[in-house]
C-alpha positions in Angstrom: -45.2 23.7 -14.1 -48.2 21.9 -15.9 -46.3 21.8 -19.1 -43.8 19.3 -17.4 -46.3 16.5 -16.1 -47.4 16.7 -19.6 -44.0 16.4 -21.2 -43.4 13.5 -18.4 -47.0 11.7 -19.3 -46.2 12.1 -23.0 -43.1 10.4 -22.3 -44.3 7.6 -20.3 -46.8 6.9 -23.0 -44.0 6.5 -25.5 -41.7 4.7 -23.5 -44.9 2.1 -23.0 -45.6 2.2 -26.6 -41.9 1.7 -27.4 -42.1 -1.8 -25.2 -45.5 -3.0 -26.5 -44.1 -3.0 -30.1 -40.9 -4.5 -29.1 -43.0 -7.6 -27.5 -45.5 -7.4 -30.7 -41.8 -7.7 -32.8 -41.1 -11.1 -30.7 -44.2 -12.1 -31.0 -44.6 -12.0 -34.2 -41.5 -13.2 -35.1 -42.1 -16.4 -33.5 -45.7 -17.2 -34.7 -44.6 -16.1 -38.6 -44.0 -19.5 -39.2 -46.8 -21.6 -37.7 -49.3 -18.8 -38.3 -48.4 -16.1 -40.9 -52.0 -14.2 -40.5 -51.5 -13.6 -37.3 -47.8 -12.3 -37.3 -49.0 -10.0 -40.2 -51.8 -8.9 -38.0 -49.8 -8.3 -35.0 -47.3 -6.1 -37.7 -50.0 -4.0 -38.3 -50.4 -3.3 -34.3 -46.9 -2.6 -34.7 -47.5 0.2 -37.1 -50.4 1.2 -35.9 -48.8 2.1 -32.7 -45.8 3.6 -34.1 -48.0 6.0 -35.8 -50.2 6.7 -33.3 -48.0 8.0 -30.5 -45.2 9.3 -33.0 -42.2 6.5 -32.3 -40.1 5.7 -34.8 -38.9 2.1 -35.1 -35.9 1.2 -34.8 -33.4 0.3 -37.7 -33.6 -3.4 -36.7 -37.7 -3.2 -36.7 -38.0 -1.5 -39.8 -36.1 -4.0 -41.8 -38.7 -6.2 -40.9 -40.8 -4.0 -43.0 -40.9 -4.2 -47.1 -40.1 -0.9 -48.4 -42.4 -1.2 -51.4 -45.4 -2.9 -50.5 -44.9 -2.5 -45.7 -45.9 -6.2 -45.0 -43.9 -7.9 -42.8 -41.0 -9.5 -43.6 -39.8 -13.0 -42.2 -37.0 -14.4 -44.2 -37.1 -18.0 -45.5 -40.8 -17.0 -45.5 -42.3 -14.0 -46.8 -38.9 -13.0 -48.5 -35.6 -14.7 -50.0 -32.1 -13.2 -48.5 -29.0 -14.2 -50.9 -25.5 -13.0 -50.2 -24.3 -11.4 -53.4 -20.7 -12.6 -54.7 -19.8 -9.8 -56.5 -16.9 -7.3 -55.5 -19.4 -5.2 -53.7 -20.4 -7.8 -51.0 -24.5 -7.3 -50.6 -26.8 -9.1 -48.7 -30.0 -9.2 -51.3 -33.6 -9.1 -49.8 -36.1 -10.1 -52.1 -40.5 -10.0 -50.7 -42.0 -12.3 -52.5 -45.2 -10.8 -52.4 -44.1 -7.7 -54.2 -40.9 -9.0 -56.0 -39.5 -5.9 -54.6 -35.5 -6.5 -54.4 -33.1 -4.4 -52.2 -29.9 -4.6 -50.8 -27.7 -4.0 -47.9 -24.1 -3.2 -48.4 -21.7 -5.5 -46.1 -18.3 -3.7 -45.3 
């Protein structure tokens, strides 16, 4: 019987955490281009809290996220997105604090 409130108070506290990092993601998304410091601070929240009550981000949130170097990614600002023209249609994300370059496959 007590493991169950437990189980449901874990849960609570993940479902919370799971809105406070979607709101950070807003958040920060708006503010990354008037003030970048602040949207990489409220990123860090946003791992922070991940970590801390063991949610994993969604695919959509971690693409925010540079896989090389984790800062936050805002294109046209902190990285460069080019459509590849190839015969293998890519979508090419550069950061351009790292340099690091990787791409997703478009079907």
């Amino acid at each position: 019987m007590h493991l169950c409130i437990v189980c449901t108070v874990k849960k609570s506290h993940k479902d919370l955490a799971m809105q406070r990092i979607e709101i950070l993601v807003r958040n920060a998304l708006e503010t990354a281009k008037s003030d970048p410091e602040l949207a990489e601070k409220q990123a860090d929240l946003i791992k922070r809290i991940s970590m801390r009550f063991r949610v994993r981000l969604p695919y959509e949130i971690r693409q925010l996220f540079c896989k090389k170097c984790k800062t936050f990614i805002v294109p046209s600002k902190t990285a460069r997105v080019r459509v590849g023209r190839a015969n293998t249609k890519a979508v090419r994300i550069t950061c351009l604090k790292c340099g690091h370059v990787y791409r997703k496959i478009i079907k």
